[in-house]
C-alpha positions in Angstrom: 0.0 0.0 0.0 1.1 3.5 -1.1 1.2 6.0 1.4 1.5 9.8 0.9 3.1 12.0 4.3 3.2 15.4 3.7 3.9 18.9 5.9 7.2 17.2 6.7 9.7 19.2 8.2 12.8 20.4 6.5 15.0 18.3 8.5 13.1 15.2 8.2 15.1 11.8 6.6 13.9 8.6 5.3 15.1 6.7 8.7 13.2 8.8 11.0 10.3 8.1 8.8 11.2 4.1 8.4 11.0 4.5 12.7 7.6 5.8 12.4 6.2 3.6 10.4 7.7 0.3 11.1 5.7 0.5 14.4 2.9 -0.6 12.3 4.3 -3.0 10.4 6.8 -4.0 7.3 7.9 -1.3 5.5 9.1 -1.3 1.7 10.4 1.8 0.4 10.7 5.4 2.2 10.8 8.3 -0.5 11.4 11.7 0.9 10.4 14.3 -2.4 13.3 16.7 -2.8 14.3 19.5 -4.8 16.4 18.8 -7.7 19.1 21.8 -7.6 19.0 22.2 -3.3 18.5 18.6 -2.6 16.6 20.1 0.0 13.0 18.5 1.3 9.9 19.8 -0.3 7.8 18.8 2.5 6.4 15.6 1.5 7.2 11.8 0.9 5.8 8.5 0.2 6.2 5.2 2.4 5.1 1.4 0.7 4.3 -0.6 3.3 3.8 -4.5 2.4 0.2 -5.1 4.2 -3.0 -3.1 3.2 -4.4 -3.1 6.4 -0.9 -2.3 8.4 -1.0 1.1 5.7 -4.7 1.9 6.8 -3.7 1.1 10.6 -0.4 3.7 9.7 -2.7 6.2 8.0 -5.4 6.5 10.9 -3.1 7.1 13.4 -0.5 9.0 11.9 -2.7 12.0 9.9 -3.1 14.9 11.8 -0.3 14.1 13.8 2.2 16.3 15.5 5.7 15.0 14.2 8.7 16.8 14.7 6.4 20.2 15.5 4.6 19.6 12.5 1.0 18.2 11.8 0.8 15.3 9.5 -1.1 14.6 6.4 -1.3 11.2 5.8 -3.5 9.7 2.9 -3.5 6.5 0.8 -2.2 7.1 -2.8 -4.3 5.7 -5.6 -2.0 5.1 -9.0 -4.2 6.4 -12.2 -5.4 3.7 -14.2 -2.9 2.2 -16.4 0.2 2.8 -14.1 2.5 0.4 -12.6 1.8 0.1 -8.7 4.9 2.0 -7.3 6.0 3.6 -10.3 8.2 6.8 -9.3 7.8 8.8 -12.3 3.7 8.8 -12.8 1.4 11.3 -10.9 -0.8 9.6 -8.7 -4.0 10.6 -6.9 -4.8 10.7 -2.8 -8.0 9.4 -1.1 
């Protein structure tokens, strides 16, 4: 399952996301979204977790909360028809 974690602070990296997350179960990938000339965080990421209902347990919890002095938004991604499952490169849709 595809999840989308946005209002991420600045300072944020994939590991302290990967410790967030693994509390609800096996995680895949961790993407943190960042600019391509800073290499600096644009405030969002995406985390695959293996299990469907270990994401929805991850996304209940987790949205709208405080994380670093930040508030989450947490929200299942939904790939447009026609695109591979965890494809980097295609747009995909939140719930």
């Amino acid at each position: 399952m595809d999840i989308y974690v946005g209002n991420l602070p600045g300072e944020i990296t994939e590991e302290d996301l990967q410790k967030v997350f693994k509390f609800f179960g096996e995680v895949e990938i961790i993407s943190i979204i960042k600019d391509k000339l800073t290499g600096k965080s644009k405030g969002f990421g995406f985390v695959e977790m293996s299990h469907r209902v270990q994401g929805e347990a991850a996304i209940k919890a987790m949205d709208g909360k405080e994380f670093k002095r930040r508030v989450l938004k947490v929200r299942e991604v939904i790939p447009r028809s026609g695109e591979r499952r965890s494809g980097s490169s295609g747009r995909r849709h939140l719930l």
